[in-house]
FILO-921901 format. One record per residue: residue in three letters; x, y, z of N, C-alpha, C, O in turn. Coordinates in steps of 0.001 Angstrom, whole numbers, plus 500000, padded with zeros to 6 digits. Example, Ala and Ser with C-alpha at 12.3 -4.5 7.8 and 13.67 -1.06 7.14 Angstrom:
2
    aa       nu       nv       nw      cau      cav      caw       cu       cv       cw       ou       ov       ow
   ALA   513190   494310   507800   512300   495500   507800   513200   496700   507800   514236   496681   508465
   SER   512850   497750   507080   513670   498940   507140   512900   500030   507870   513409   501138   508039
***
This chain:
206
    aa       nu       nv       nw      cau      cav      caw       cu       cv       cw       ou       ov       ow
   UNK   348628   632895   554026   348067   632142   555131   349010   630982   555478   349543   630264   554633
   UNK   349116   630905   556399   350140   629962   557581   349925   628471   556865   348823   628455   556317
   UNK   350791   626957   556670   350146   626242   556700   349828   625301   557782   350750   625237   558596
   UNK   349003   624683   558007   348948   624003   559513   350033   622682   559457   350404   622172   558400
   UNK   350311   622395   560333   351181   620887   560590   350537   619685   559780   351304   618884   559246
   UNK   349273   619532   559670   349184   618561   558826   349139   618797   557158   349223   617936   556283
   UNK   348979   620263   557012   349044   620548   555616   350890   620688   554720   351295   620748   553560
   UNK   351473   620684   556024   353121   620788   555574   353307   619302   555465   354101   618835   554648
   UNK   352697   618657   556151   353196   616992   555876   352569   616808   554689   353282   616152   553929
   UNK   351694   617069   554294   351094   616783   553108   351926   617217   552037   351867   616489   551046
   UNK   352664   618170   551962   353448   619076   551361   354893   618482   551294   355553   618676   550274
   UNK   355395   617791   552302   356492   617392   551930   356394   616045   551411   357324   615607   550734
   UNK   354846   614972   551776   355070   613855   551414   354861   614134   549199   355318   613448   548285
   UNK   354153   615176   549171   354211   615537   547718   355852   615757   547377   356269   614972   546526
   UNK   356594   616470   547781   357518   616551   547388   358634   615419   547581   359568   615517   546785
   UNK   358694   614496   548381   358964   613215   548063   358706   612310   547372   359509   611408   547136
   UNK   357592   612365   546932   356595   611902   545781   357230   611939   544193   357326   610982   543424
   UNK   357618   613314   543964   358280   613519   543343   359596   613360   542975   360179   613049   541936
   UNK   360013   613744   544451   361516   613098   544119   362040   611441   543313   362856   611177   542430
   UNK   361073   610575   544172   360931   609204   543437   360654   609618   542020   361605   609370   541279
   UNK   359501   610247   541363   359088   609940   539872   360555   610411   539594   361057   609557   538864
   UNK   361616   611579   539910   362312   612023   539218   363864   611042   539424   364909   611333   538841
   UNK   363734   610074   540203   364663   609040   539999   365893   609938   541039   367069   609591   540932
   UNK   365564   610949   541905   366682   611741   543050   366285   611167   544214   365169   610725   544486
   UNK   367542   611209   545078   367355   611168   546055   367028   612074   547031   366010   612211   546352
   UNK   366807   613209   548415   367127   613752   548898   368372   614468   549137   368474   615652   549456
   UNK   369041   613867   549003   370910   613851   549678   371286   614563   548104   371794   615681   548191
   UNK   371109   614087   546857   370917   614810   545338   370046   616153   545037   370220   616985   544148
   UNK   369203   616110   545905   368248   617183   545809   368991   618453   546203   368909   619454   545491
   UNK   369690   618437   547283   370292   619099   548210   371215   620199   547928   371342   621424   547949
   UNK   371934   618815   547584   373781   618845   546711   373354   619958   545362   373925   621022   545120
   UNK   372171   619346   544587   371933   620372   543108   371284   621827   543651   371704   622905   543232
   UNK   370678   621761   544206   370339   623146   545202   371390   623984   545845   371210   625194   545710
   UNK   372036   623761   546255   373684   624068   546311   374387   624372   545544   374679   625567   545581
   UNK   374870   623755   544742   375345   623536   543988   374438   625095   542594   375116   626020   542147
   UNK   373454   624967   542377   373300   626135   541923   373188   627418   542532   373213   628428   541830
   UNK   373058   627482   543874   373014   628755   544816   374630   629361   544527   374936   630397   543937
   UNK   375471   628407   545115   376486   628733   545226   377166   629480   543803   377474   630665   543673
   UNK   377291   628303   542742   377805   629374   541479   376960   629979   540803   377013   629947   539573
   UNK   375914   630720   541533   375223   632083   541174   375597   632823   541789   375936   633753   541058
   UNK   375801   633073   542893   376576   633890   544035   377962   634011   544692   378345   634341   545815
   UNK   378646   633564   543403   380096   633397   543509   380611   635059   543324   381804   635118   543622
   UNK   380196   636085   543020   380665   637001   542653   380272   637544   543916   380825   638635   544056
   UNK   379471   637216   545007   379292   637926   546292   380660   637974   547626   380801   638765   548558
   UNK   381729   636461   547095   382791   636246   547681   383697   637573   547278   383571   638293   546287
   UNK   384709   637670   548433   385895   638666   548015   387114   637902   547368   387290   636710   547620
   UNK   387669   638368   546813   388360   637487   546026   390026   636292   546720   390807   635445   546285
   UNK   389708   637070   548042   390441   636536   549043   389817   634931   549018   390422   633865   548905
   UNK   388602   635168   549145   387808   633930   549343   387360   633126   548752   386978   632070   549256
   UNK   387245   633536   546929   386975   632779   546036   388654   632089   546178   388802   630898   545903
   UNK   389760   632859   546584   391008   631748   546269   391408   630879   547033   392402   630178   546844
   UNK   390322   630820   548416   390865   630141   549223   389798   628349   548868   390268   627227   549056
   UNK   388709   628584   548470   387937   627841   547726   388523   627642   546618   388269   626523   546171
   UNK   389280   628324   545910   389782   627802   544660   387939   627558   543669   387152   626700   543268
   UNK   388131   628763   543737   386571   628987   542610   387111   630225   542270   387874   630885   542975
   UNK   386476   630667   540606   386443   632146   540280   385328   632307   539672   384611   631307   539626
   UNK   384912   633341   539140   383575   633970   538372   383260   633314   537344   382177   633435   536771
   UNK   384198   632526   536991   384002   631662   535887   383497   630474   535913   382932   629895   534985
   UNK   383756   629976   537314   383647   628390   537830   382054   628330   537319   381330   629316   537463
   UNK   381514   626955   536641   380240   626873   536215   379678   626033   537037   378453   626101   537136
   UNK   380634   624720   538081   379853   623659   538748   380998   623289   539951   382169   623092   539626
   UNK   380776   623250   540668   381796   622781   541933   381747   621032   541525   380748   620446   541109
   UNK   382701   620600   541700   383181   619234   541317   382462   618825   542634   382158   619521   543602
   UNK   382244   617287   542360   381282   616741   543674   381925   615076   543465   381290   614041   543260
   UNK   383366   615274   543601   383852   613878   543024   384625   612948   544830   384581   611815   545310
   UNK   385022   613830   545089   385194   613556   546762   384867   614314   548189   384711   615515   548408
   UNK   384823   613231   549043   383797   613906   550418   384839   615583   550493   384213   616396   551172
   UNK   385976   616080   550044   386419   617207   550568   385773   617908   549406   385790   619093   549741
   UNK   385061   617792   547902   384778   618470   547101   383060   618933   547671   382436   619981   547506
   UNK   382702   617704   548351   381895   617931   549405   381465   618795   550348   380378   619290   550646
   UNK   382337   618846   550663   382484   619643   552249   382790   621088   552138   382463   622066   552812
   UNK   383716   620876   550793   384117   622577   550110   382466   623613   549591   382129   624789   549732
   UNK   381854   622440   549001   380462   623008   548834   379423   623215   549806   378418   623886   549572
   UNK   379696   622568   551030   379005   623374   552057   379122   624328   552871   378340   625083   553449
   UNK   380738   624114   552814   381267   625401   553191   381246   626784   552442   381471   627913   552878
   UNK   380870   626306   551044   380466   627758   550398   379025   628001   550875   378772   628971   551589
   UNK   378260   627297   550561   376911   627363   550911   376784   628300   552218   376494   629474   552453
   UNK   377156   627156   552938   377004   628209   554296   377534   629270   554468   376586   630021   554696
   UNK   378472   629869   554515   379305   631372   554031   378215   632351   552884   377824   633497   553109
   UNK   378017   631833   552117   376776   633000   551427   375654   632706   551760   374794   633548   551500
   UNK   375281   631624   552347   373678   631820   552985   374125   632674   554122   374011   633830   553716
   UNK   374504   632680   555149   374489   633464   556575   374785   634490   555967   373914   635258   556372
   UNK   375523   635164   555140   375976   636533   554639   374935   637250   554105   374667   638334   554623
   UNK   374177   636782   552994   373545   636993   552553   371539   636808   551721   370719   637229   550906
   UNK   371887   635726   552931   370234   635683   552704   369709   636070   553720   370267   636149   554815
   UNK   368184   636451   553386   367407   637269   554546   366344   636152   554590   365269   636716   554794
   UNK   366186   634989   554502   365661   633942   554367   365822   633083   555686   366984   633399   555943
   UNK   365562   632464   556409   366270   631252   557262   365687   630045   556415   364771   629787   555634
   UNK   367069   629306   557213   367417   627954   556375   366071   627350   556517   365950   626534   555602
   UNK   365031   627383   557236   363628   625945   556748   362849   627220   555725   363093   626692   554640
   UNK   362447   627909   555530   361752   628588   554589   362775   628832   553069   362309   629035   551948
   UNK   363805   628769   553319   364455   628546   552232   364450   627148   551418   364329   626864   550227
   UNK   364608   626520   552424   364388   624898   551255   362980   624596   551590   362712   623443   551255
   UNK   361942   625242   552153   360693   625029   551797   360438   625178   550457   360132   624332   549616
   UNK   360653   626715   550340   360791   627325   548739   361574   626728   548002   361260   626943   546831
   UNK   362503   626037   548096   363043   625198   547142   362409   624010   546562   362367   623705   545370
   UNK   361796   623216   547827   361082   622328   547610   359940   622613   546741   359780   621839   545798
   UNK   359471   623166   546822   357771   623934   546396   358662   624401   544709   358308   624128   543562
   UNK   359368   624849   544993   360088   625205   543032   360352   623963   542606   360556   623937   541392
   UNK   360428   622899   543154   360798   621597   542385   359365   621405   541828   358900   621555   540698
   UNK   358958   621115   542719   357807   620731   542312   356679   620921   541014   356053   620235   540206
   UNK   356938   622711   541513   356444   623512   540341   357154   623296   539191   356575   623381   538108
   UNK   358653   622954   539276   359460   623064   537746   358727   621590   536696   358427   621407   535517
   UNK   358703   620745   538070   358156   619383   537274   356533   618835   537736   356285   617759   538281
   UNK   355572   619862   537361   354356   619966   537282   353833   619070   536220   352627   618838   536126
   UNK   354480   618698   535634   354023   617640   534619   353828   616214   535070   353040   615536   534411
   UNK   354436   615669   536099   354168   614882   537004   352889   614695   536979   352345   613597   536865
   UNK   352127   616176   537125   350634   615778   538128   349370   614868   536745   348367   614203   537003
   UNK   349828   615132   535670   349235   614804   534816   349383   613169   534590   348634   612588   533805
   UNK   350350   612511   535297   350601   610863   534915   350301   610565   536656   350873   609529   536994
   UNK   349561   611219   537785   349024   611092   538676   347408   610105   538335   346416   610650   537851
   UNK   347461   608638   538705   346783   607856   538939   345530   608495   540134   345752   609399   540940
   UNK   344340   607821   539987   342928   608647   541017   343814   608055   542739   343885   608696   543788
   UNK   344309   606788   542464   344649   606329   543735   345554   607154   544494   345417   607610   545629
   UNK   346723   607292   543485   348013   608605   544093   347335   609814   544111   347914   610404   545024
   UNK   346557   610494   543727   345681   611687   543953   345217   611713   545265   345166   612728   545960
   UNK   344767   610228   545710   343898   610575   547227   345173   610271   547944   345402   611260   548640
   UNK   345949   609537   548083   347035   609149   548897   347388   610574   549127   347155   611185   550170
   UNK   347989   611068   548032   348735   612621   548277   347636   613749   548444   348067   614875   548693
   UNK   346252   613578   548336   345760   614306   548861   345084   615924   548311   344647   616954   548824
   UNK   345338   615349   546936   345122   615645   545618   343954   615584   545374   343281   614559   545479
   UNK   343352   617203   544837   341844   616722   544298   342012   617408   542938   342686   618437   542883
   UNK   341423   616887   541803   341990   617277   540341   340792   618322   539794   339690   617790   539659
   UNK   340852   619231   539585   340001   620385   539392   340338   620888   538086   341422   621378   537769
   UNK   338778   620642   536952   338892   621024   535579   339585   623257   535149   339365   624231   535870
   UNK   340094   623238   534258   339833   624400   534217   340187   625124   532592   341208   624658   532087
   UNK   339717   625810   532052   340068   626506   531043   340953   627172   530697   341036   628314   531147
   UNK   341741   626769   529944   342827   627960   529853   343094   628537   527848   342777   627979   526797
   UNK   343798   629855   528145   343689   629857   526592   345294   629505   526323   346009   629051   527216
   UNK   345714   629746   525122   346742   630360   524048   347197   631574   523415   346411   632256   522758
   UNK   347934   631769   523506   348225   633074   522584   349374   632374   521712   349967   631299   521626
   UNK   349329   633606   521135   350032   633355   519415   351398   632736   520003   351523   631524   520177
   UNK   352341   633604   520275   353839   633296   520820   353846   632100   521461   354796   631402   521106
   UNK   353067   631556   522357   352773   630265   522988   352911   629102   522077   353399   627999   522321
   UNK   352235   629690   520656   351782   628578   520037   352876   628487   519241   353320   627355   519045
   UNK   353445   629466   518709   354533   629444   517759   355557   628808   518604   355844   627677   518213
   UNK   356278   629265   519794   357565   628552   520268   357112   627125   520620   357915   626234   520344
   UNK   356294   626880   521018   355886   625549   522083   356224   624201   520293   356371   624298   519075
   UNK   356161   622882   521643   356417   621857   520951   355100   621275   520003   355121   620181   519439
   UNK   354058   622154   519956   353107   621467   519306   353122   621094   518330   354247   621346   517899
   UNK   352458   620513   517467   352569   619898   516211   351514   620873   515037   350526   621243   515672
   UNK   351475   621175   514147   350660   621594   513181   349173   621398   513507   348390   622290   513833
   UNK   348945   620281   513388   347637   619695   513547   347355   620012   514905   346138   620176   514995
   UNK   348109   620230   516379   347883   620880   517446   347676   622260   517317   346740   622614   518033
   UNK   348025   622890   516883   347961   624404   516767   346799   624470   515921   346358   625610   515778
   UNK   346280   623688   515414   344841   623832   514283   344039   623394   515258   343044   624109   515373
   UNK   344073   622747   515798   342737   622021   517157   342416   622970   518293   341393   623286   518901
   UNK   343983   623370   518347   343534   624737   519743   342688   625837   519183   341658   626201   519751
   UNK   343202   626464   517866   342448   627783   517409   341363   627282   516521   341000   628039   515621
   UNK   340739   626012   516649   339569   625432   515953   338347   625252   517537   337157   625565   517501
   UNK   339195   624594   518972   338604   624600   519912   338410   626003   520736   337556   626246   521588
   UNK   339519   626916   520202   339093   627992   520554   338088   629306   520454   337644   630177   521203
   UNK   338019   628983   519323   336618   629589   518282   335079   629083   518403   333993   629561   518077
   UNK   335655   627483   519238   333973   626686   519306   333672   627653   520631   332727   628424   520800
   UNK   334978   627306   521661   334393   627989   522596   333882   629430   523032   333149   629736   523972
   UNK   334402   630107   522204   333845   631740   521948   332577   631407   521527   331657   631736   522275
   UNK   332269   630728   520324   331077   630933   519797   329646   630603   521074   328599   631237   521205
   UNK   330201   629244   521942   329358   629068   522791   329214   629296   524074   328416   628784   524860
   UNK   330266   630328   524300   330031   631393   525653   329346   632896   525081   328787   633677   525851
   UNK   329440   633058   524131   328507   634187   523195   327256   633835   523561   326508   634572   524203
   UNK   326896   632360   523054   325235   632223   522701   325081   632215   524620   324031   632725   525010
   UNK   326053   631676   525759   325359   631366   526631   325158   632689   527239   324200   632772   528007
   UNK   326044   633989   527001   325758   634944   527844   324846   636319   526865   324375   637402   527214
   UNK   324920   635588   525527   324156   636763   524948   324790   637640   524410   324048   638535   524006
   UNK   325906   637818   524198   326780   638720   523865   327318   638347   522320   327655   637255   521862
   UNK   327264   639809   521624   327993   639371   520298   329240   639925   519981   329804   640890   520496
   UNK   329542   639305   519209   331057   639573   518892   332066   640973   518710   333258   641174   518944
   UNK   330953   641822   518170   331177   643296   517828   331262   643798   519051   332037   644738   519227
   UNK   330519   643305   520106   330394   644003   521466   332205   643490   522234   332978   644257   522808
   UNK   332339   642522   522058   333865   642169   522613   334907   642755   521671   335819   643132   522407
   UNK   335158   642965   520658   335292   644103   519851   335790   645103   520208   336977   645379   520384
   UNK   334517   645931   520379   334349   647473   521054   334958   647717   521880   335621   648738   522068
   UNK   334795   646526   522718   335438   646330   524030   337141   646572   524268   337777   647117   525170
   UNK   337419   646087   523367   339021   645801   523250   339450   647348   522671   340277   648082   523213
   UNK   338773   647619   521584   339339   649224   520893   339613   650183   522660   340688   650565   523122
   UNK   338345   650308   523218   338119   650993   524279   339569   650762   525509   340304   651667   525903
   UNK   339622   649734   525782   340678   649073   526826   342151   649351   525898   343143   649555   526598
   UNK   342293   649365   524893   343910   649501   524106   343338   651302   524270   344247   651813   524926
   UNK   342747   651922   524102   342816   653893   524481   342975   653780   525267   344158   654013   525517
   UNK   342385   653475   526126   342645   654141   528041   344075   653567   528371   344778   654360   528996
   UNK   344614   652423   528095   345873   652108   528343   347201   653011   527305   348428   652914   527265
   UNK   346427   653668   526743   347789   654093   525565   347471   655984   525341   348131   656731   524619
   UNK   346392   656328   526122   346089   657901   525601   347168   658205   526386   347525   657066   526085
   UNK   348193   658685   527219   349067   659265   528018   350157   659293   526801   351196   659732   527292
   UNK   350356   658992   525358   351066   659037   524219   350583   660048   523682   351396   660871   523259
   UNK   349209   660316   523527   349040   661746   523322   349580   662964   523523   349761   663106   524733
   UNK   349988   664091   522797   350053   665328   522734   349110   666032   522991   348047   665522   522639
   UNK   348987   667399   523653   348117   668029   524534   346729   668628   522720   345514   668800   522625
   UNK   348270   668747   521414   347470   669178   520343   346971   668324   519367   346459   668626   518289
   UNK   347256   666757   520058   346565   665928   519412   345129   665599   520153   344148   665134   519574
   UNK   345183   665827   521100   344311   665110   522325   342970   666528   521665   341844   666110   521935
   UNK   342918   667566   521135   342066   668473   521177   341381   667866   519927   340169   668003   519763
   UNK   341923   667400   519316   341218   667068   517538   340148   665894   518469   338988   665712   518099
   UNK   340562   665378   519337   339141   664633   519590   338437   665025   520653   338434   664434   521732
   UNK   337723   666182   520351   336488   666888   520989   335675   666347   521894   335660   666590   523101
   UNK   334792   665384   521114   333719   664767   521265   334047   663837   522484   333246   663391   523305
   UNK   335303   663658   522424   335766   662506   523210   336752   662658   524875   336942   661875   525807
   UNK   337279   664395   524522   338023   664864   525693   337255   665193   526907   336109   665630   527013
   UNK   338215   664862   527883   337285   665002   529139   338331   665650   530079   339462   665368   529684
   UNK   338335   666370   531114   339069   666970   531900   339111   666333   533629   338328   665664   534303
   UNK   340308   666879   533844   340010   666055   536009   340707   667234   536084   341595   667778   535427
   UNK   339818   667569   537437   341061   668674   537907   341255   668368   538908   340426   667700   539526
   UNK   342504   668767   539479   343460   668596   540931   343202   669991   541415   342583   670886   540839
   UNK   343753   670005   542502   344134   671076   543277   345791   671215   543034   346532   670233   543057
   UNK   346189   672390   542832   347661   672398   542399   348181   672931   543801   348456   674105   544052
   UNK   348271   671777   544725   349401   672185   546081   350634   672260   545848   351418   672537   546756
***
């Protein structure tokens, strides 16, 4: 869905918003957006052209030390954007903008009630779980990883009592959902040993 004119202003004054917490400017925002487009898509140049840039496949960062190291990077920019993006330039740094944002989502959590209404922000509770791998790589602490799978167990126990459901039944549940996702591993002479349980579809063989 489209956003309206006042919902894009809202949208960019968030992403200015941000830019301040993150101590960038615009004109920095830009340059690093660039600046990574470009030596990701350095291998899209012909090699005529990586030498006339004086870049190769190897180059990791275009130097940004004078206005011609400058100018060299927009001139790459622009040369593989028109070549090769199917994007136009405002939906492209829309999406850029909107990935900043998202990369530094942690922001929204040191968001004051006042900066919430300014930006237009409404803060909405929600549940989320963990899984194992989550818990093992992430920065938590011991005693964090004991609180989540201690708060996680309260909360099973008391969405059980609220919907009535017991544990064996979520259970069952799971055996059932891991077969239907995994019987196509079956053999036609394994699939017969379970009788009770085989069922047939037939097609029309056009």
């Amino acid at each position: 869905m489209a956003l309206t004119a006042e919902q894009s202003k809202w949208k960019e004054e968030l992403f200015r918003f941000f830019l301040e917490k993150k101590g960038m400017t615009y004109a920095e925002f830009r340059r690093e957006v660039k600046q990574d487009y470009v030596v990701c898509s350095l291998d899209l140049l012909t090699k005529e052209e990586r030498r006339k840039f004086k870049v190769s496949l190897k180059t990791k960062a275009i130097p940004m030390q004078t206005k011609e190291d400058k100018k060299r990077l927009d001139e790459l920019f622009k040369l593989i954007f028109s070549r090769y993006s199917s994007a136009g330039r405002r939906d492209f740094w829309f999406l850029e903008k909107h990935n900043f944002v998202a990369d530094n989502r942690d922001i929204f959590d040191t968001l004051t009630d006042k900066e919430c209404k300014r930006l237009h922000l409404e803060q909405r509770a929600y549940i989320r779980t963990y899984d194992k791998k989550e818990l093992s790589e992430s920065e938590y602490t011991k005693e964090d990883r004991a609180e989540i799978i201690r708060q996680t167990n309260d909360l099973l126990e008391l969405l059980l009592k609220k919907t009535g459901t017991k544990r064996e039944d979520i259970i069952e549940q799971a055996y059932l959902d891991f077969i239907y996702r995994n019987e196509n591993l079956l053999k036609k002479s394994e699939m017969k040993k379970f009788d009770k349980l085989l069922r047939y579809d037939y097609m029309m063989n056009v």
